[in-house]
C-alpha positions in Angstrom: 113.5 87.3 34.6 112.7 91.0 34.7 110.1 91.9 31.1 109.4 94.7 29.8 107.4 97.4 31.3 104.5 98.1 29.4 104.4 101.4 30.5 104.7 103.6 27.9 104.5 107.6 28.2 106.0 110.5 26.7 106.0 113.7 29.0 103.5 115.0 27.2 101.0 113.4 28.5 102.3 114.0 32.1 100.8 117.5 32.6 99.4 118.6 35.6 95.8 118.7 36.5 95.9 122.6 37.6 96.1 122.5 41.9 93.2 124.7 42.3 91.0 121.9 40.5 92.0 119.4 42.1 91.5 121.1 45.4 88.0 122.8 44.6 86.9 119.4 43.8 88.0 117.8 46.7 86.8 120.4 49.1 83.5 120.0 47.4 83.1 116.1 48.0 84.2 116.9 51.3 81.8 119.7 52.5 78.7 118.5 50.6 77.1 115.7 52.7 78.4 117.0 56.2 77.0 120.1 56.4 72.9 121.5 56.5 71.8 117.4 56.8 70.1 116.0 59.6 71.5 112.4 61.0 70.3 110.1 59.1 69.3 106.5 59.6 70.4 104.6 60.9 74.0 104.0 61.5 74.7 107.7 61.5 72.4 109.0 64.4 72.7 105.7 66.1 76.5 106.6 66.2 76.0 110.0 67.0 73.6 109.0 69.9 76.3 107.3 71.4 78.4 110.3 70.9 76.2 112.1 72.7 75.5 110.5 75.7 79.3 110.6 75.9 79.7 113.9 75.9 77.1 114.5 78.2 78.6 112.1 81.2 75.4 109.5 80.7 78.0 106.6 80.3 81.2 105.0 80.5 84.2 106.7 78.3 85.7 102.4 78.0 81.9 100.5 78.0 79.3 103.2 76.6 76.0 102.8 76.3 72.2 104.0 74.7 69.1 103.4 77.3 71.6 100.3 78.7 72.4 99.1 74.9 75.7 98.7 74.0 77.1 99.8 70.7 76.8 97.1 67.3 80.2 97.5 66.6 83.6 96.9 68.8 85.5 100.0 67.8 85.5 103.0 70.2 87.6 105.5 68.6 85.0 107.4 66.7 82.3 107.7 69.9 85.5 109.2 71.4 86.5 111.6 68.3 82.7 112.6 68.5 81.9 113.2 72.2 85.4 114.9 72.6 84.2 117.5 69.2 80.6 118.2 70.9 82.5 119.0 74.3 85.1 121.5 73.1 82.5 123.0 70.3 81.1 126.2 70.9 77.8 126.6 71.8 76.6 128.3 68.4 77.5 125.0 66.7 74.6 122.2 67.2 75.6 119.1 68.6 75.2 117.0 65.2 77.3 119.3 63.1 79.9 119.5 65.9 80.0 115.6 66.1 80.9 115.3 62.5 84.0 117.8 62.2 86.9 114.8 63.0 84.8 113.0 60.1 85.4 115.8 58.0 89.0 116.1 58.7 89.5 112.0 58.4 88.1 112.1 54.7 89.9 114.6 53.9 93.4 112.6 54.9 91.8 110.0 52.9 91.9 112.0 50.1 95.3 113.5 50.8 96.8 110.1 52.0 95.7 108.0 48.6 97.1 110.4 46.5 100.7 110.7 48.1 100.3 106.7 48.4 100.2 106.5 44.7 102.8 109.6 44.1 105.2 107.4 46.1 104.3 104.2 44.2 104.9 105.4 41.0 108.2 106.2 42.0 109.1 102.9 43.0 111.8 101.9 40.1 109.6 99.2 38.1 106.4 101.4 37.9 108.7 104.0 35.9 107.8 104.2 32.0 110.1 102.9 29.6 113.2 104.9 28.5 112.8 106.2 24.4 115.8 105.7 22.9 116.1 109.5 21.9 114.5 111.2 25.0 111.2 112.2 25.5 109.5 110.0 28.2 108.0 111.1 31.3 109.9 112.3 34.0 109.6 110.4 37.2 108.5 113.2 39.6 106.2 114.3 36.9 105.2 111.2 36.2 104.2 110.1 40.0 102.6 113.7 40.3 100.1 112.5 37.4 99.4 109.5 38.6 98.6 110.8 41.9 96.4 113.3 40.8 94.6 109.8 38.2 94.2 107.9 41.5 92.6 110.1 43.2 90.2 111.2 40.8 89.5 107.2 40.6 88.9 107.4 44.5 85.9 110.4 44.2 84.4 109.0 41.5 83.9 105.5 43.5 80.2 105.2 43.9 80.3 103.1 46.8 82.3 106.0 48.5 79.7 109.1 48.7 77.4 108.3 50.9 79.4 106.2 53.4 82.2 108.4 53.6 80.0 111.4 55.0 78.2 109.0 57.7 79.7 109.7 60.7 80.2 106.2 62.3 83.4 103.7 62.8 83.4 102.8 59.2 85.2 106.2 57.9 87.9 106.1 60.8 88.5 102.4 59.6 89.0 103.6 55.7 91.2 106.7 57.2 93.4 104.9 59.0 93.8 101.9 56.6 94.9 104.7 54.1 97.5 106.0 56.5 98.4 102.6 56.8 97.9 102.5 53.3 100.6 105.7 52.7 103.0 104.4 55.7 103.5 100.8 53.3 104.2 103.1 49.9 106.8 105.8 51.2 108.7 103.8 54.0 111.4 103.7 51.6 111.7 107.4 51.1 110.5 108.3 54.7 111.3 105.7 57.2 110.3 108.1 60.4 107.1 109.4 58.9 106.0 106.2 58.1 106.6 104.0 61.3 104.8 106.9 63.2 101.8 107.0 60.9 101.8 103.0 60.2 101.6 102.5 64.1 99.1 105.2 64.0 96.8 103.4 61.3 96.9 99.9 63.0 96.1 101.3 66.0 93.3 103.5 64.7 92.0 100.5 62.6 92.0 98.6 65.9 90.1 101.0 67.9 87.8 101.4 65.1 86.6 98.0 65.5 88.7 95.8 63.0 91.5 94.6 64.7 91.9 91.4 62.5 92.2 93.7 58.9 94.6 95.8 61.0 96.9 92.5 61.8 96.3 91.3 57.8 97.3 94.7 56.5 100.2 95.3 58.4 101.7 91.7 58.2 101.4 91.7 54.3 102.6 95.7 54.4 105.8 94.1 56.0 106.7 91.2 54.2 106.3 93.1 50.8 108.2 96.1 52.1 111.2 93.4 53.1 110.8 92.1 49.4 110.3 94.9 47.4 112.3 98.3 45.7 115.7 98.3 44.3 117.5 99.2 48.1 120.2 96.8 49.7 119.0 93.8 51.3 119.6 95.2 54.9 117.4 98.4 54.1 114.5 96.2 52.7 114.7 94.1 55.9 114.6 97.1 58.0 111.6 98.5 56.3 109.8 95.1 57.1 110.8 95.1 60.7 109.7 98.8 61.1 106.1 97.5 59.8 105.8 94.3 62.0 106.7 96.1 64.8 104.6 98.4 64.4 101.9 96.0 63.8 102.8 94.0 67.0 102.5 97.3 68.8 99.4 97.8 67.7 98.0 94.8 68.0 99.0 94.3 71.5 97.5 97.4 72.5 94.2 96.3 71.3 94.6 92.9 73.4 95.1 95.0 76.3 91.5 96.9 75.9 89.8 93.8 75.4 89.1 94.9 71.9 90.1 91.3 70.1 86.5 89.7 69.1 85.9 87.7 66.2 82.8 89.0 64.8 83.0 87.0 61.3 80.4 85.1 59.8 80.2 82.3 58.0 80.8 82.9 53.8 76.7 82.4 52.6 75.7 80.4 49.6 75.6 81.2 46.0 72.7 83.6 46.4 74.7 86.0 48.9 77.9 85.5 46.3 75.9 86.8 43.7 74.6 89.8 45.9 78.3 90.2 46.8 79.1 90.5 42.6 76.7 92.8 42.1 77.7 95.0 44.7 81.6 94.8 43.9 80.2 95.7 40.4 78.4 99.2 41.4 80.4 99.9 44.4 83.6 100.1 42.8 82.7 101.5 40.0 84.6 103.1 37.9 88.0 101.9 39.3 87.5 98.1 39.1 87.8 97.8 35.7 90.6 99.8 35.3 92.1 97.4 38.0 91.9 94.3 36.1 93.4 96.0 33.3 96.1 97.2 35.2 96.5 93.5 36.7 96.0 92.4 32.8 98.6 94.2 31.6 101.6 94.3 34.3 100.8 90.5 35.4 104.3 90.1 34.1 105.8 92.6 36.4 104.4 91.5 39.4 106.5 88.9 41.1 110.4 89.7 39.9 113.5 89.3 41.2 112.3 92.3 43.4 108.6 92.1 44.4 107.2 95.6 42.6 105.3 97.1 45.4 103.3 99.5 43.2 101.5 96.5 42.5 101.4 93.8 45.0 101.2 96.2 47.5 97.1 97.8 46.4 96.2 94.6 45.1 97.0 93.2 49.2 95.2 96.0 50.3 92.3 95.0 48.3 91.9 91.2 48.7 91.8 91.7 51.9 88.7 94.0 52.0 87.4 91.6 49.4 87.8 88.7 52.6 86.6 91.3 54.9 82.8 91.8 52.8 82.6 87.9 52.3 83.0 87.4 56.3 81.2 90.9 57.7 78.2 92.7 57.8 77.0 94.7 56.1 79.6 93.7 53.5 79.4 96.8 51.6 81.1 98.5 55.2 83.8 96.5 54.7 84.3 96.6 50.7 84.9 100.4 51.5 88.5 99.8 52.9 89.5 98.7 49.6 88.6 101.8 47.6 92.2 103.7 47.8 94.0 100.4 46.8 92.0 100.1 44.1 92.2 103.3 42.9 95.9 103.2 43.3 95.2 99.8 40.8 93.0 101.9 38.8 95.4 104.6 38.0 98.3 102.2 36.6 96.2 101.3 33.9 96.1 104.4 33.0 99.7 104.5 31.1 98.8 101.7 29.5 95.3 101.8 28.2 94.2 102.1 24.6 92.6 105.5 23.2 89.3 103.7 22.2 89.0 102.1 25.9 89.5 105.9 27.1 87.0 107.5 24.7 84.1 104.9 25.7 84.9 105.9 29.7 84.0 109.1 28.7 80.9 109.0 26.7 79.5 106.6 29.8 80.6 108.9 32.3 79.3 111.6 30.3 75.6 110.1 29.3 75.5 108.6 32.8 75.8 112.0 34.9 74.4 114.1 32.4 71.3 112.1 32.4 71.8 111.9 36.5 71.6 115.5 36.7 69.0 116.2 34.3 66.9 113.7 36.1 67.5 115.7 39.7 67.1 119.0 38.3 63.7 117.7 36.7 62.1 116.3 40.0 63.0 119.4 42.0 61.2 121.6 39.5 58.3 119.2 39.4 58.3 119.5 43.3 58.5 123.3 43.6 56.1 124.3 40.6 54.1 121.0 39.9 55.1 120.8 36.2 55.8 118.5 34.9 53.1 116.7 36.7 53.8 112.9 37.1 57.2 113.4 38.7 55.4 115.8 41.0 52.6 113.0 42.0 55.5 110.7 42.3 56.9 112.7 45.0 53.4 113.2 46.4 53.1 109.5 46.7 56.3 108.6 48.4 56.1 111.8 50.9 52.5 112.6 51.2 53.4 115.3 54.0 57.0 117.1 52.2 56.1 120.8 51.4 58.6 122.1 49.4 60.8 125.0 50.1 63.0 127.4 48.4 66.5 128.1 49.0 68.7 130.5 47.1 71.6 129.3 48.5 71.3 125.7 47.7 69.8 126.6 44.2 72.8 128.7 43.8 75.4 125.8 44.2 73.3 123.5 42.1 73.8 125.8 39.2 77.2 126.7 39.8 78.3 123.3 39.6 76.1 122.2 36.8 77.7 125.2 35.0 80.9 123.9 36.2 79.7 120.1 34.8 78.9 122.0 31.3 82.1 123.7 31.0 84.2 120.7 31.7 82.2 118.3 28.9 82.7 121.3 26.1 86.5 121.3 27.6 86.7 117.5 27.5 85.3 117.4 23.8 86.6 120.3 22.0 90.7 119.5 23.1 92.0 117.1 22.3 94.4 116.5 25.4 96.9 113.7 26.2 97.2 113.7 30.2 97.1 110.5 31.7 94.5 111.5 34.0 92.2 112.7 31.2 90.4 109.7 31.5 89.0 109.9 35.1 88.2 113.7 35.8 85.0 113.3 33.9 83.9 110.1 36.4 85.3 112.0 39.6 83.2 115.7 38.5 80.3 113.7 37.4 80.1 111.5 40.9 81.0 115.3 42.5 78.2 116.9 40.8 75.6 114.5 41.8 76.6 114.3 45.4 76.5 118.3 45.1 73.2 118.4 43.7 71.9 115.9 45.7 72.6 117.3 48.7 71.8 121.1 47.6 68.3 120.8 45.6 66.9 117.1 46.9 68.5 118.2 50.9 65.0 118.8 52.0 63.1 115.5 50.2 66.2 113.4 51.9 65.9 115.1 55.2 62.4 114.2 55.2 63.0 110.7 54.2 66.2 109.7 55.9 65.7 111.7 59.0 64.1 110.8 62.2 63.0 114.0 62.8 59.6 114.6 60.6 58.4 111.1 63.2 59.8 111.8 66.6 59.9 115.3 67.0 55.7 115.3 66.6 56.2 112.1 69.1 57.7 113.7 72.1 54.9 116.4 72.2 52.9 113.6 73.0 54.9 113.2 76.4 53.5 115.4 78.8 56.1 115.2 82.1 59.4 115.0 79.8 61.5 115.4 83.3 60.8 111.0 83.4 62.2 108.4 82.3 60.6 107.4 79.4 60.7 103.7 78.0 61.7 102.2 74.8 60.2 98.8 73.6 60.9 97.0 70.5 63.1 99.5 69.3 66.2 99.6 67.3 69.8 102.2 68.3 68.7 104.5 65.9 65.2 105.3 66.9 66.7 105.4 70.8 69.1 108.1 70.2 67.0 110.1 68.0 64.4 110.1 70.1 66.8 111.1 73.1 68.0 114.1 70.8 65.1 115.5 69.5 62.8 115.1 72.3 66.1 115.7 75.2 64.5 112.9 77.6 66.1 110.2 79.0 65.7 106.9 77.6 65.3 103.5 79.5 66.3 100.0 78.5 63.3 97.8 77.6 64.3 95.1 79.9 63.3 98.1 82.3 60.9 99.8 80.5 58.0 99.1 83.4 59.6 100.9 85.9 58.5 104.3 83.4 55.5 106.4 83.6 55.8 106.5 79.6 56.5 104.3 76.9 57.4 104.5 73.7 57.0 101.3 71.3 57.0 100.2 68.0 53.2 99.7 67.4 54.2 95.9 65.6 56.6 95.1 68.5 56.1 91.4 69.3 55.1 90.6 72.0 52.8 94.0 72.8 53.7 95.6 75.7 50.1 94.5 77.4 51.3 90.8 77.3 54.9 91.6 78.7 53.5 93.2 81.8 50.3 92.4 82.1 49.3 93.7 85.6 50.0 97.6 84.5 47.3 99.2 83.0 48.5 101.3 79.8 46.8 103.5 77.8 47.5 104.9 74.3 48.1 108.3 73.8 48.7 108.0 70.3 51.3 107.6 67.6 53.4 108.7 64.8 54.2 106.6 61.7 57.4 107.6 59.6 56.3 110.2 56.6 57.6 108.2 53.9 56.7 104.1 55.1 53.4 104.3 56.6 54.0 100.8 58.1 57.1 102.4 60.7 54.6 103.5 63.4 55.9 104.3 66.6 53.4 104.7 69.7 53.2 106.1 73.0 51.4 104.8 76.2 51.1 106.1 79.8 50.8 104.4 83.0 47.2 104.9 84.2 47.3 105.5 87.6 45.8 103.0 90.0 
């Protein structure tokens, strides 16, 4: 029995949201985060320290490795993107930046890829509106094109998505390719060439990213909806299935044939960790979730019919299995990440159908929640550079007793612009009184925008000091007198290795083989102390460094005395 769709919209409300703000927001999310930042701990200059010594011919292209450690995670497609951007990059462009430019283009075909996934959805013959009996609903194309531009919006103003999306490690080429994938599933009825290619092309990248078991979920359940859903004869909807399993046996089978099948799942943990996992659903995904179980609220009747409606099953797959993926890995918020386009896809379906009072409270949070956001940031910064006013000033002084402050008219620039920017949309927002579907979200997406921006425009220095390894190891390696040596690491983790490797340009040794060094370097509360491990050589302590903002992080340096 087919109901009726609740979708209700009247062309009005299908406006545009102009091209040239949509795309100066998204360039802005993009850029902001990758560029004028150190790499931070620890995932993202562990990852890059692999890069790295890839790059540089220290290790194997199929098994690499830091100071004899192999990588924490399986996948080794984005050590190769990496090491492959540092070699071709020109000299004038430092070896971290260079590292990060395939990041930068693989969030930006997330962006791209979500919202022609949802275009494509909502042209799929049950997401349509209903018909008015005298004319005047939406037209399809326009219709799709607003969606789009909701879902998307949805997707930036994710909180979960900011910082992890401009870390360059494994877990952004997992979320790009699972949003090819993620595209290939939505338009394989209207593009059947373009999406076997790309489907094949995001299971394989998944696989090589190091989750070769979402890759198998995700395209298995692509397939069987794509055979079950849209109004096309039976024979195209079984071709459309078939295209997606074999592309997902393809796949598959080339990731069993580099040795890339492991099962690194735990065990699901006990009420506490289900209540961690709750709360972090709840923030993460914020604000798309709740627009999601609206959407599932209010088109529950439409979602199993005679033809399965793909704009529906087809996010909500997407997302349950990234919901199985952070129950089973860690760290789970990693793996909640693949979810976010589906659920903005989810999130933007709502959006037809939600109720004016619902919309008006989105946007007084969104709007008291940034505004007080970037209050609060503009505050500290002029507490840092002039001391006034004074407690969030000491506050800083606390945390990062060595920061001194600096000035930069660039970066203050951009902070203003876009607070401008923030101040002219809210007066926009509240003095017209417009209808678009999308209306709803671009307060959330320039609000999470704005705070990325001023984040990493007025607070860049502070998070450098505190998320960078540099303020501790570069003072470190001048402690090193014959840096032409190996040098030993004890007791410490990827992340200290390659940033001590980078910074200080020595070459780092395993601590299984640490001895064999004239130098060490150690974590001053590694257990057991160097001294008991090898007892018969006779080290001395030429001193240490602790991290500027955690006193406790000391690392230490000892030399061989000679005999």
């Amino acid at each position: 029995m087919n109901h009726p769709n609740p979708a209700i919209v009247a062309q009005s409300a299908v406006r545009p949201l102009h091209r040239w703000a949509l795309w100066l927001l998204c360039v802005s999310y993009v850029i902001f985060g990758f560029v004028g930042r150190d790499p931070w701990r620890n995932s993202d200059v562990a990852a890059f320290g692999y890069m790295r010594e890839l790059a540089l011919g220290n290790t194997s292209w199929f098994s690499p490795t830091l100071a004899g450690l192999s990588p924490d995670i399986d996948g080794l497609l984005p050590y190769w993107l990496g090491a492959w951007a540092i070699r071709i990059a020109p000299d004038w462009i430092s070896m971290e930046f260079a590292a990060r430019l395939p990041f930068i283009v693989m969030l930006a075909l997330t962006l791209a890829a979500t919202w022609y996934s949802i275009y494509y959805l909502a042209r799929q013959p049950g997401a349509q509106p209903v018909a008015f009996a005298f004319g005047g609903e939406a037209y399809p194309l326009d219709y799709a094109r607003a969606l789009g531009d909701a879902g998307l919006l949805a997707l930036i103003a994710s909180l979960g998505l900011a910082q992890l999306s401009h870390e360059s490690t494994g877990y952004l080429t997992q979320l790009c390719f699972s949003s090819l994938l993620f595209f290939a599933a939505s338009t394989i009825p209207h593009r059947r060439g373009l999406s076997a290619a790309l489907g094949f092309v995001g299971l394989l990248g998944l696989s090589l990213s190091g989750a070769p078991t979402v890759s198998v979920l995700l395209g298995l359940g692509s397939a069987l909806i794509a055979s079950q859903s849209g109004m096309a004869s039976p024979a195209k909807r079984t071709e459309s299935g078939l295209i997606l399993l074999v592309a997902t046996l393809a796949a598959a089978g080339v990731a069993a044939l580099l040795g890339l099948w492991h099962v690194n799942a735990v065990a699901p943990g006990g009420f506490k960790e289900i209540q961690s996992n709750f709360r972090l659903v709840l923030w993460f995904c914020w604000p798309a979730w709740p627009l999601a179980l609206w959407t599932l609220w209010r088109w529950r009747r439409q979602i199993f019919t005679a033809q399965w409606n793909r704009h529906l099953l087809l996010p909500l797959w997407f997302w349950l299995v990234a919901l199985a993926a952070m129950t089973t890995s860690r760290p789970a918020d990693r793996a909640l990440l693949l979810g976010l386009p589906a659920l903005a896809a989810l999130a933007a379906f709502a959006l037809p159908t939600l109720r004016r009072s619902i919309a008006a409270l989105i946007d007084w949070f969104t709007l008291i929640f940034f505004s007080i956001s970037a209050i609060t940031i503009w505050v500290i910064w002029i507490a840092v550079q002039t001391g006034f006013p004074p407690k969030p000033a000491a506050n800083v002084a606390r945390l990062a007793p060595s920061f001194v402050p600096s000035f930069s008219a660039l970066e203050f620039g951009l902070a203003l612009c876009a607070t401008i920017a923030w101040c002219a949309l809210v007066w926009w927002r509240a003095s017209r009184n417009r209808d678009a579907l999308w209306k709803s979200l671009i307060l959330p997406a320039s609000g999470a925008t704005l705070g990325w921006i001023l984040l990493m425009t007025l607070w860049l220095p502070m998070l450098n000091h505190g998320r960078s390894m540099a303020p501790q190891i570069k003072p470190l390696v001048t402690l090193i007198e014959d840096k032409s040596s190996c040098v030993g690491g004890y007791g410490l983790s990827r992340a200290q290795i390659a940033a001590i490797s980078y910074y200080g340009n020595l070459t780092m040794v395993a601590s299984r083989n640490a001895d064999r060094c004239e130098w060490i370097i150690t974590d001053a509360d590694a257990t057991p102390p160097v001294t008991e491990v090898w007892p018969n050589a006779q080290w001395e302590e030429v001193g240490g460094v602790a991290r500027p903002t955690d006193r406790t992080d000391r690392l230490v340096v000892l030399h061989r005395r000679a005999r």
